[in-house]
N, CA, C and O atoms as CSV, one atom per row, in Angstrom:
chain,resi,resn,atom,element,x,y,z
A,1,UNK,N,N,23.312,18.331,12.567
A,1,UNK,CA,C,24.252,17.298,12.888
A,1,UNK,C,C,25.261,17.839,13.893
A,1,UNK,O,O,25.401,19.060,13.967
A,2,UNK,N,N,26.228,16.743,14.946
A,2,UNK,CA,C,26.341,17.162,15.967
A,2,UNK,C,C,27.820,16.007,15.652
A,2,UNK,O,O,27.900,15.058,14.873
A,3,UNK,N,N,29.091,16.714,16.840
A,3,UNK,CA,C,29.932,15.638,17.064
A,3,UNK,C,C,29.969,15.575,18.394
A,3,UNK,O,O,28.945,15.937,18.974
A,4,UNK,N,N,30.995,15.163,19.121
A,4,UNK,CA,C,31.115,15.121,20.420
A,4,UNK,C,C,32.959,14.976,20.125
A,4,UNK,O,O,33.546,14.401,19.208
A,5,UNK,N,N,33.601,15.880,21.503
A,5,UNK,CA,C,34.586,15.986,21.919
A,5,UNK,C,C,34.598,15.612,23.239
A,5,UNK,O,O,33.703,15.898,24.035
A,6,UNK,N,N,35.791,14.850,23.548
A,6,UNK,CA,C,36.077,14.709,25.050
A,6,UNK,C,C,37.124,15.110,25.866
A,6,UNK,O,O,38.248,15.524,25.586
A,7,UNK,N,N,36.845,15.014,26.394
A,7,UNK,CA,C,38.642,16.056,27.415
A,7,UNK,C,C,38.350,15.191,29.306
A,7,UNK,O,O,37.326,15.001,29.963
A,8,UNK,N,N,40.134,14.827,29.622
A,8,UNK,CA,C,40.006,14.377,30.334
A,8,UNK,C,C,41.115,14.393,31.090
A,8,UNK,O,O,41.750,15.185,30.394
A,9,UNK,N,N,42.006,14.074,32.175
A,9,UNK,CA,C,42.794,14.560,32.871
A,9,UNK,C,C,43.767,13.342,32.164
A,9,UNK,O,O,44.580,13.435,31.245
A,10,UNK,N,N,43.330,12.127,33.001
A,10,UNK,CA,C,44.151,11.118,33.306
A,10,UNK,C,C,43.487,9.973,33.118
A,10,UNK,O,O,42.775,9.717,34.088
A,11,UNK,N,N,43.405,8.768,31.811
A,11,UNK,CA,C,42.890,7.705,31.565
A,11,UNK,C,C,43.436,6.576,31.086
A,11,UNK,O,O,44.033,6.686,30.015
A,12,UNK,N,N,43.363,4.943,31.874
A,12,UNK,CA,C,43.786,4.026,31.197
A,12,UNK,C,C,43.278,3.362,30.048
A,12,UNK,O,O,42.092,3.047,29.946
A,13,UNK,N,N,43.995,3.176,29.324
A,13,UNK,CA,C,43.154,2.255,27.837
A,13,UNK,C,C,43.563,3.417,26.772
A,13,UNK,O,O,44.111,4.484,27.050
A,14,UNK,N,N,43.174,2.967,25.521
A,14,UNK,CA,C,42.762,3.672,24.613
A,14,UNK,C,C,41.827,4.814,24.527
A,14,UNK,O,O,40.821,4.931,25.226
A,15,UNK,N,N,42.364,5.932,23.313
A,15,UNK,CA,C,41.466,6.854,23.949
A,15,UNK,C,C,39.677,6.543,23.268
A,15,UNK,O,O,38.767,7.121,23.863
A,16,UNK,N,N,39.355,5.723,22.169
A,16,UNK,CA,C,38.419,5.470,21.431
A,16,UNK,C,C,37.642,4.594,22.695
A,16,UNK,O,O,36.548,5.084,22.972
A,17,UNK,N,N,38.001,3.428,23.481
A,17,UNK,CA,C,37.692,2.738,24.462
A,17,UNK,C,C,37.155,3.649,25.608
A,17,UNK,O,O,36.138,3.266,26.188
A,18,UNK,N,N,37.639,4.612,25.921
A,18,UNK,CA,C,37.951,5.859,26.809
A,18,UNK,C,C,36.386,5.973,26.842
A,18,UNK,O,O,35.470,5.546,27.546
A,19,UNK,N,N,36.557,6.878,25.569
A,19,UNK,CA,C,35.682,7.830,25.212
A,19,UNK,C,C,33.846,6.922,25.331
A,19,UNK,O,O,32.866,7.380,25.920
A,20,UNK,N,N,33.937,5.462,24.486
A,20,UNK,CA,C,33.104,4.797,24.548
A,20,UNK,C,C,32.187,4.409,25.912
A,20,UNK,O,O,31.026,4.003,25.946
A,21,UNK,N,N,33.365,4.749,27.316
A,21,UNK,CA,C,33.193,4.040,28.573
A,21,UNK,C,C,32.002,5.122,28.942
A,21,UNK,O,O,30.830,4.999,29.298
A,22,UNK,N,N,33.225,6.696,28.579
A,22,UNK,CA,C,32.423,7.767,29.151
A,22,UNK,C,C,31.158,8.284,28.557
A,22,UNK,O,O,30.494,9.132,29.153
A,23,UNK,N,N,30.820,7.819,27.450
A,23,UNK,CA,C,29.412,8.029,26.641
A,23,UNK,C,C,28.451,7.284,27.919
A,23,UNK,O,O,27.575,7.945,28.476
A,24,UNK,N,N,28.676,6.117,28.230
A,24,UNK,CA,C,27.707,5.406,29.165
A,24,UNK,C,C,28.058,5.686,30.598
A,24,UNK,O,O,28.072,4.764,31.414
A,25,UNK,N,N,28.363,7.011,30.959
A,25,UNK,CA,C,29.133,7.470,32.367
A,25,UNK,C,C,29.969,6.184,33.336
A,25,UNK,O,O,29.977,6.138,34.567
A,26,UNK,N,N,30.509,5.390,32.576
A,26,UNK,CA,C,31.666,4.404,32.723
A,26,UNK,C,C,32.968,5.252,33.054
A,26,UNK,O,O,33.622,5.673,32.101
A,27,UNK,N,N,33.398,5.536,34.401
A,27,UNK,CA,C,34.768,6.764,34.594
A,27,UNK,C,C,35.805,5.361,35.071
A,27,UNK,O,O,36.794,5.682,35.729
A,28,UNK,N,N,35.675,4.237,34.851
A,28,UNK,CA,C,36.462,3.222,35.681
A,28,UNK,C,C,38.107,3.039,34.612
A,28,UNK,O,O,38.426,2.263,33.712
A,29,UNK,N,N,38.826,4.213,35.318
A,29,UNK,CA,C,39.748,3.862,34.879
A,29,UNK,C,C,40.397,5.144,34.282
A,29,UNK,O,O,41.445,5.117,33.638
A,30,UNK,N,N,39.504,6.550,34.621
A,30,UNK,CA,C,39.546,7.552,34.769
A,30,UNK,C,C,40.100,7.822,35.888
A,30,UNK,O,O,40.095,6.968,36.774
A,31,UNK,N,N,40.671,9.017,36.075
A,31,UNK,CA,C,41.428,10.007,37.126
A,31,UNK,C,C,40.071,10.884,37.407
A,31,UNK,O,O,39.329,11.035,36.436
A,32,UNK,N,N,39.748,11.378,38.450
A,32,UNK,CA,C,39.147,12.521,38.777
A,32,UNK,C,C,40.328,13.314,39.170
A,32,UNK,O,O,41.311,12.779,39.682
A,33,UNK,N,N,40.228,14.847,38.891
A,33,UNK,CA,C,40.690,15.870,38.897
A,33,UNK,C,C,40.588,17.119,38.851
A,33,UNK,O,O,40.103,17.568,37.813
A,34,UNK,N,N,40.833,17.705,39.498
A,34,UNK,CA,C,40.256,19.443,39.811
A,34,UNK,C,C,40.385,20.215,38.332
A,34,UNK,O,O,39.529,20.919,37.797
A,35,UNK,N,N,41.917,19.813,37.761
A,35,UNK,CA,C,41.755,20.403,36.500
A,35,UNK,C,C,41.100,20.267,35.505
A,35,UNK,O,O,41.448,20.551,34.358
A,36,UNK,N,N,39.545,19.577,36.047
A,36,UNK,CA,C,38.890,19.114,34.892
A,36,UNK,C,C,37.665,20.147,35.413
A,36,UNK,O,O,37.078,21.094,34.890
A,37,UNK,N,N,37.616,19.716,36.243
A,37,UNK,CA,C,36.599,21.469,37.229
A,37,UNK,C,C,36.703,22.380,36.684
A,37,UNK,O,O,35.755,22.906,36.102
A,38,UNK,N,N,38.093,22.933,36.706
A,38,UNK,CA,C,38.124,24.168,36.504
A,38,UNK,C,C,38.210,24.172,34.579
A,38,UNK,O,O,37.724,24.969,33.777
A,39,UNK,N,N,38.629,23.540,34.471
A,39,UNK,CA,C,38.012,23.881,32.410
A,39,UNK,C,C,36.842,23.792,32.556
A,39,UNK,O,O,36.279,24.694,31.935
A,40,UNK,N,N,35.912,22.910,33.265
A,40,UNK,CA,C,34.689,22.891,32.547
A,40,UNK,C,C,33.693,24.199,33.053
A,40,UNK,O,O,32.690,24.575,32.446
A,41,UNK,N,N,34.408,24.987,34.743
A,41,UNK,CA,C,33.693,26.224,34.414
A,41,UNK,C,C,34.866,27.296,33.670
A,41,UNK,O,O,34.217,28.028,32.923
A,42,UNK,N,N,35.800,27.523,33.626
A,42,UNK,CA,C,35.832,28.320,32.611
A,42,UNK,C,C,35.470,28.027,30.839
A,42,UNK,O,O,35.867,28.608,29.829
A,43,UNK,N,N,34.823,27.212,30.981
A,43,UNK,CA,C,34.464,26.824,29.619
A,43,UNK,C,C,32.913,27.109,29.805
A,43,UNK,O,O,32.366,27.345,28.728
A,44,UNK,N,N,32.140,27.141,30.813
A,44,UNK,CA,C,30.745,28.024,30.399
A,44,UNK,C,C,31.249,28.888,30.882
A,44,UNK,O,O,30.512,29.548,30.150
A,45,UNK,N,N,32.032,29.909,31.636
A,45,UNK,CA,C,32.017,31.155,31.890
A,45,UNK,C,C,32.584,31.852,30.425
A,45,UNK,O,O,32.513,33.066,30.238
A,46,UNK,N,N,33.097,31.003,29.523
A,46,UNK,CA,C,33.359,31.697,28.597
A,46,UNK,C,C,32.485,31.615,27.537
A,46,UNK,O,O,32.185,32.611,26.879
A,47,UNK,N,N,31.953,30.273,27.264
A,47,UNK,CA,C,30.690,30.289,26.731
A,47,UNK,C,C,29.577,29.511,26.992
A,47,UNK,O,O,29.278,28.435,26.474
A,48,UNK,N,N,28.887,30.253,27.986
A,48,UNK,CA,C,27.695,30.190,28.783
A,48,UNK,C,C,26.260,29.242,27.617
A,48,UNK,O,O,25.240,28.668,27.999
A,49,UNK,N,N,26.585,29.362,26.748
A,49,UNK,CA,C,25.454,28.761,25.750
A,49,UNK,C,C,25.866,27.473,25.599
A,49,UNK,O,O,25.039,26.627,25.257
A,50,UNK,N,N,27.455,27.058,25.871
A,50,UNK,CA,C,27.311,25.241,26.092
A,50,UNK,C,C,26.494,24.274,27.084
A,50,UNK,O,O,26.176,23.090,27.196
A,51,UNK,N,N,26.377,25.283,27.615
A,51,UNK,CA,C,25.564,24.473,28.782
A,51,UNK,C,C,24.608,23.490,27.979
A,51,UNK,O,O,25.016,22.331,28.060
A,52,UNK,N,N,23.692,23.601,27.385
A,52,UNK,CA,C,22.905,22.652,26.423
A,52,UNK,C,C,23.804,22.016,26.264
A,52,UNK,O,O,23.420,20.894,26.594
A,53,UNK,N,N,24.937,21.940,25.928
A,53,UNK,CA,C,25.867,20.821,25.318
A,53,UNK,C,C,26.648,19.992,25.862
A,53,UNK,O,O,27.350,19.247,25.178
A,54,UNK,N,N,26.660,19.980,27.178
A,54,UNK,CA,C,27.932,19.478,28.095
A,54,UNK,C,C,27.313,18.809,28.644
A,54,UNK,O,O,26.149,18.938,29.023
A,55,UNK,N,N,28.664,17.267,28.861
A,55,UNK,CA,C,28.341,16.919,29.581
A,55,UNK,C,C,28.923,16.594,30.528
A,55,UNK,O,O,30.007,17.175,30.468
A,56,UNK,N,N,28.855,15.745,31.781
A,56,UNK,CA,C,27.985,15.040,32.411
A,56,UNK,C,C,27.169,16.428,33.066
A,56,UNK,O,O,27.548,17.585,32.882
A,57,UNK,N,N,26.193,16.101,33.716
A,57,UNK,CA,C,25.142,16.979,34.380
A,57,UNK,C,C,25.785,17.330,35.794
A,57,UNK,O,O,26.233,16.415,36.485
A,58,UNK,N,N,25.838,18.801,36.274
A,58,UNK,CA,C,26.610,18.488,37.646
A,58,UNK,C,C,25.543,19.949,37.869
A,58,UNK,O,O,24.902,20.576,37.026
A,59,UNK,N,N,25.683,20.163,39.408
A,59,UNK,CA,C,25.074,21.509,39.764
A,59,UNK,C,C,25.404,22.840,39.019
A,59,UNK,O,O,24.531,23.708,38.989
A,60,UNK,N,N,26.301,23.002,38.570
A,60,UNK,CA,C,26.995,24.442,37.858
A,60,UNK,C,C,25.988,24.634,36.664
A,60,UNK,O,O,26.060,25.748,36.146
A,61,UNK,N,N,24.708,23.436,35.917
A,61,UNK,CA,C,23.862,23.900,34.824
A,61,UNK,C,C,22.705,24.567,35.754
A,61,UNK,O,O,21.626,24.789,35.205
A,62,UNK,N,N,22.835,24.844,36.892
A,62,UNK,CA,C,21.754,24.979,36.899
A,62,UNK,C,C,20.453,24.774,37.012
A,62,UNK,O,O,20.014,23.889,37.746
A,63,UNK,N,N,19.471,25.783,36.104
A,63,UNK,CA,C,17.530,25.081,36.209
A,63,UNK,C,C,17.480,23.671,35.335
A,63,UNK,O,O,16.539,22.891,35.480
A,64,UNK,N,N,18.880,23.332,34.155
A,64,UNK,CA,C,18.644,22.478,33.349
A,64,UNK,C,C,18.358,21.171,33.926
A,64,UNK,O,O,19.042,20.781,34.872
A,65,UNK,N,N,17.392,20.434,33.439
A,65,UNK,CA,C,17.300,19.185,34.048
A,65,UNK,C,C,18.441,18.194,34.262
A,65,UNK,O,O,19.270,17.921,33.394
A,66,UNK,N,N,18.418,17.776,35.265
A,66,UNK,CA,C,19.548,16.746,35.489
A,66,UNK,C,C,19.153,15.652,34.780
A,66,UNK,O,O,18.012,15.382,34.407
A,67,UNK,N,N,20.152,15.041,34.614
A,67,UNK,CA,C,20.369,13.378,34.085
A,67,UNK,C,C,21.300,12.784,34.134
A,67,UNK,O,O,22.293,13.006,33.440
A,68,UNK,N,N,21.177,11.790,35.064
A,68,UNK,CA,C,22.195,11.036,34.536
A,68,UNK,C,C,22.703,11.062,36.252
A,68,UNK,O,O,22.078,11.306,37.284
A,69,UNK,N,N,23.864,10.757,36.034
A,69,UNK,CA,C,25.098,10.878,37.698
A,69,UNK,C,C,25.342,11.993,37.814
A,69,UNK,O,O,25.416,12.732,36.832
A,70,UNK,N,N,25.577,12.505,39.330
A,70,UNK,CA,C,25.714,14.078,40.042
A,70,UNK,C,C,27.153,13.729,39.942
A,70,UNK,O,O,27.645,14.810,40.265
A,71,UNK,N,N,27.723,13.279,39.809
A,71,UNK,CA,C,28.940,13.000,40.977
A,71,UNK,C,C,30.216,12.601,39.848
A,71,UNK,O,O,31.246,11.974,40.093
A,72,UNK,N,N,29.865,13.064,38.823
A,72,UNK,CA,C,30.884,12.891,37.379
A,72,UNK,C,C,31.839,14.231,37.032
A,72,UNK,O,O,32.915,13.912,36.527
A,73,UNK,N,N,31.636,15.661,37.213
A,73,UNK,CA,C,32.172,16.550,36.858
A,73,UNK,C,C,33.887,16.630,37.080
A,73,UNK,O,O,34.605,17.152,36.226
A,74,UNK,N,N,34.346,16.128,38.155
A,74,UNK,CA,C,35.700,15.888,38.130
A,74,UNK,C,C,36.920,14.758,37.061
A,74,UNK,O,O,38.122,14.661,36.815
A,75,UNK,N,N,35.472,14.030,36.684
A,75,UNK,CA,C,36.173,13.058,35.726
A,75,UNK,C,C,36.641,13.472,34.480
A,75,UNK,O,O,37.798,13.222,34.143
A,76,UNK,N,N,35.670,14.235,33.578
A,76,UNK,CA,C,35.726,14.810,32.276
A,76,UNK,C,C,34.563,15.369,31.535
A,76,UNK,O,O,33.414,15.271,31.965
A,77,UNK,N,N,34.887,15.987,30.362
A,77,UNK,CA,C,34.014,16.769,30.008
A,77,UNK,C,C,33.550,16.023,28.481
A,77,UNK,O,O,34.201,15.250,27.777
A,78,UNK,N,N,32.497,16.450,28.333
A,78,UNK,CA,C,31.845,15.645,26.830
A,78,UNK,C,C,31.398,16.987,26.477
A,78,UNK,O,O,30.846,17.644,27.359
A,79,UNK,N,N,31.582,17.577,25.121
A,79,UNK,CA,C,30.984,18.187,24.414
A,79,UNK,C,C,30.365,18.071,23.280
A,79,UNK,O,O,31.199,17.717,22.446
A,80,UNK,N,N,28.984,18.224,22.653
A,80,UNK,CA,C,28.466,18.084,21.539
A,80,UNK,C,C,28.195,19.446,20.960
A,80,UNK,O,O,27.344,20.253,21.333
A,81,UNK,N,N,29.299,19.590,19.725
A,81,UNK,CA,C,28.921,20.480,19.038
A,81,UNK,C,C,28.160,20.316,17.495
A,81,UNK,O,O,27.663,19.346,16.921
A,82,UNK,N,N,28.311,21.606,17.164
A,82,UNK,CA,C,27.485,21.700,15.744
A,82,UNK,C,C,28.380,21.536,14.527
A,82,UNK,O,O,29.374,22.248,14.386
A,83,UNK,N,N,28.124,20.843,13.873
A,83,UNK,CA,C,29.194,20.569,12.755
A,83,UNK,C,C,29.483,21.623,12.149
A,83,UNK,O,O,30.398,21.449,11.344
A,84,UNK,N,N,28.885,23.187,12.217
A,84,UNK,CA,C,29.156,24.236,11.803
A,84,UNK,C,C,30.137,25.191,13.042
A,84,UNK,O,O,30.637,26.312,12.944
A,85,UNK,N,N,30.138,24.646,13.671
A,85,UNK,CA,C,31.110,25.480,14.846
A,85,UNK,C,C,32.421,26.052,14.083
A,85,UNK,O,O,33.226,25.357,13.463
A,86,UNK,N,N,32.463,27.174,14.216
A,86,UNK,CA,C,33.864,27.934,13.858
A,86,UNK,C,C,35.095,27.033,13.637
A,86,UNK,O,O,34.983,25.995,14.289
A,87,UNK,N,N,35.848,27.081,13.164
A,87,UNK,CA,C,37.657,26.486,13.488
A,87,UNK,C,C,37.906,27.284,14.832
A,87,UNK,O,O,38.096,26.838,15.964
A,88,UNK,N,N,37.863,28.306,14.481
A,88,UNK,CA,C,38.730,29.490,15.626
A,88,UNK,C,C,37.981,29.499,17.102
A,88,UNK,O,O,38.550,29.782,18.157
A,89,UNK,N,N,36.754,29.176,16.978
A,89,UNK,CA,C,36.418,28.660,18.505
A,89,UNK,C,C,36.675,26.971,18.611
A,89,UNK,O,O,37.223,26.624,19.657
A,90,UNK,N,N,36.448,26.241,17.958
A,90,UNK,CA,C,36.896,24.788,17.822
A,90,UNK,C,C,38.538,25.349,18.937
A,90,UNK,O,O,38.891,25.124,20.095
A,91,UNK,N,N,39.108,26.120,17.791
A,91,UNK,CA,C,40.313,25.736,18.507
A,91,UNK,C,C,41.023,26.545,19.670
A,91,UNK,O,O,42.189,26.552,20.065
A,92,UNK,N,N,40.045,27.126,20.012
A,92,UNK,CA,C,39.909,27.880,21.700
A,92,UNK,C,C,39.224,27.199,22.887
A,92,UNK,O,O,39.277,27.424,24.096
A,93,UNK,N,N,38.605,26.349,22.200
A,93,UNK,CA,C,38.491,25.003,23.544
A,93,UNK,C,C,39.178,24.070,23.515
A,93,UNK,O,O,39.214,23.324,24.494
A,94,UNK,N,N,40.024,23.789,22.258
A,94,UNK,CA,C,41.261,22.959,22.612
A,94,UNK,C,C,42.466,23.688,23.143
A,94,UNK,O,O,43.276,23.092,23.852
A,95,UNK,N,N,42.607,24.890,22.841
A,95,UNK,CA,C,43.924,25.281,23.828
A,95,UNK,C,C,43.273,25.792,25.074
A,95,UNK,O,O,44.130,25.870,25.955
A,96,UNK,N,N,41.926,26.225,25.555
A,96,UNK,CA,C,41.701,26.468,27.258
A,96,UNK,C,C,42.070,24.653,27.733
A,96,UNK,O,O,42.826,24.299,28.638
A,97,UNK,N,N,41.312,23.799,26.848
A,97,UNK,CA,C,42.229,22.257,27.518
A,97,UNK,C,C,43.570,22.184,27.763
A,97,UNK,O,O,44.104,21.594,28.702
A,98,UNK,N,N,44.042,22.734,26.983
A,98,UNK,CA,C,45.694,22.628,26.880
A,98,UNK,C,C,46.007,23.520,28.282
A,98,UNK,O,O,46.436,23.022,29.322
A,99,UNK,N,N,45.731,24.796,28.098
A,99,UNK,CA,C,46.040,25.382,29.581
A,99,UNK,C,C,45.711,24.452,30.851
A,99,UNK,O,O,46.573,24.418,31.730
A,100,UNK,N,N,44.544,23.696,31.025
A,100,UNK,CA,C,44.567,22.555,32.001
A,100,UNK,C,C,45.119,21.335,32.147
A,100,UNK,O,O,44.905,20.380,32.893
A,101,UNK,N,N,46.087,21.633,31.031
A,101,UNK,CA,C,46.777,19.916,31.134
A,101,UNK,C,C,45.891,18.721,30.706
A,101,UNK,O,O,46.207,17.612,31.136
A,102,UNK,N,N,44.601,18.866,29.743
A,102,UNK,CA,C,43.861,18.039,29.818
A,102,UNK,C,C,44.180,17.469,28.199
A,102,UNK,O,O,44.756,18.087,27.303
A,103,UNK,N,N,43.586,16.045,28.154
A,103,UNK,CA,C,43.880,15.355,26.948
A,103,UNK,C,C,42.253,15.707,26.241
A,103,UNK,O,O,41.161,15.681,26.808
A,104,UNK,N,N,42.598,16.043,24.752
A,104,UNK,CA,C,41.168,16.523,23.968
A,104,UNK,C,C,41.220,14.807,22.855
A,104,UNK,O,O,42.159,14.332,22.216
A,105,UNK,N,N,40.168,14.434,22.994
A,105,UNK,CA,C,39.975,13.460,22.012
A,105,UNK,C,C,38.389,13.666,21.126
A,105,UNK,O,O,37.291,13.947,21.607
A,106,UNK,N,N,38.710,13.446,19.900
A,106,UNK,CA,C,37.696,13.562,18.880
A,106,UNK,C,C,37.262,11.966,18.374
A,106,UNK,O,O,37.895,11.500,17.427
A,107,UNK,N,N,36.259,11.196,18.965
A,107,UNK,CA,C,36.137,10.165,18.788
A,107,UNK,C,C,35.436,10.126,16.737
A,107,UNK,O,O,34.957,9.098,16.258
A,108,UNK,N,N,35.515,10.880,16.279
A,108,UNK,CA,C,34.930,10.558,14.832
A,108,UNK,C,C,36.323,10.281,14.024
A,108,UNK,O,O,36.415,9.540,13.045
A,109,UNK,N,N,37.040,10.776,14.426
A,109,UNK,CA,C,38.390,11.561,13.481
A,109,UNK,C,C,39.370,10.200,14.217
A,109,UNK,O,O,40.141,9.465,13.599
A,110,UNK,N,N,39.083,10.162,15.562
A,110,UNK,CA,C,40.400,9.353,16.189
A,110,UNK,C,C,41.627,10.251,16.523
A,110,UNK,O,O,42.684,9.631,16.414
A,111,UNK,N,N,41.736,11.298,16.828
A,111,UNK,CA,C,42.233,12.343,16.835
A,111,UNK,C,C,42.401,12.335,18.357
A,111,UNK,O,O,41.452,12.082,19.099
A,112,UNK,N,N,43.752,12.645,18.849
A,112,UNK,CA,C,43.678,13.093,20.607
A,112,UNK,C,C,44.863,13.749,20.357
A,112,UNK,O,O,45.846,13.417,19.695
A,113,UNK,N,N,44.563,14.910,21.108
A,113,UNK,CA,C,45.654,16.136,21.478
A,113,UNK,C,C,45.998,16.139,23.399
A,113,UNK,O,O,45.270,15.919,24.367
A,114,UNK,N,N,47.547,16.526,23.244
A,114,UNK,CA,C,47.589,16.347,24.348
A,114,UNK,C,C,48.463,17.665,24.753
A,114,UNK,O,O,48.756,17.873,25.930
């Protein structure tokens, strides 16, 4: 079993609405932003094994197959983790967000950190 986290610069609406848009690569109403670049590679340079997990698909995965839109990585980041994921890494990708100024939302919980 798996959740998904989202992180994002700058978005109108709700963040549950948000999050719903960006499941169906819906960014209308999203900010694109560099500080979303740069978390999402220091977030595989720090852990290189999300790559399976991230999303949207942009050149930085790599051989992994694309899907989906090229042209999303500035908008925000989707992560699906493992319901067994640590706390203490859980909560080292919410503060590398925090170092980017980015908003973390947990669409199960309803939960957004800013």
């Amino acid at each position: 079993m798996s959740y998904e986290l989202y992180f994002w610069k700058s978005a109108a609406g709700e963040p549950d609405d948000i999050c719903d848009r960006l499941a169906d690569e819906d960014v209308e109403g999203v900010a694109p932003s560099s500080d979303v670049e740069r978390f999402r590679s220091a977030l595989l340079g720090r852990w290189p094994d999300l790559a399976d997990r991230i999303a949207p698909w942009a050149p930085d995965l790599d051989w992994r197959q694309p899907w989906g839109r090229e042209d999303l990585a500035a908008y925000f980041v989707s992560l699906s983790l493992s319901l067994r994921t640590e706390a203490s890494a859980l909560e080292d990708v919410v503060t590398l967000a925090r170092q980017h100024s980015l908003v973390t939302h947990d669409p199960q919980t309803g939960e957004t950190i800013r």
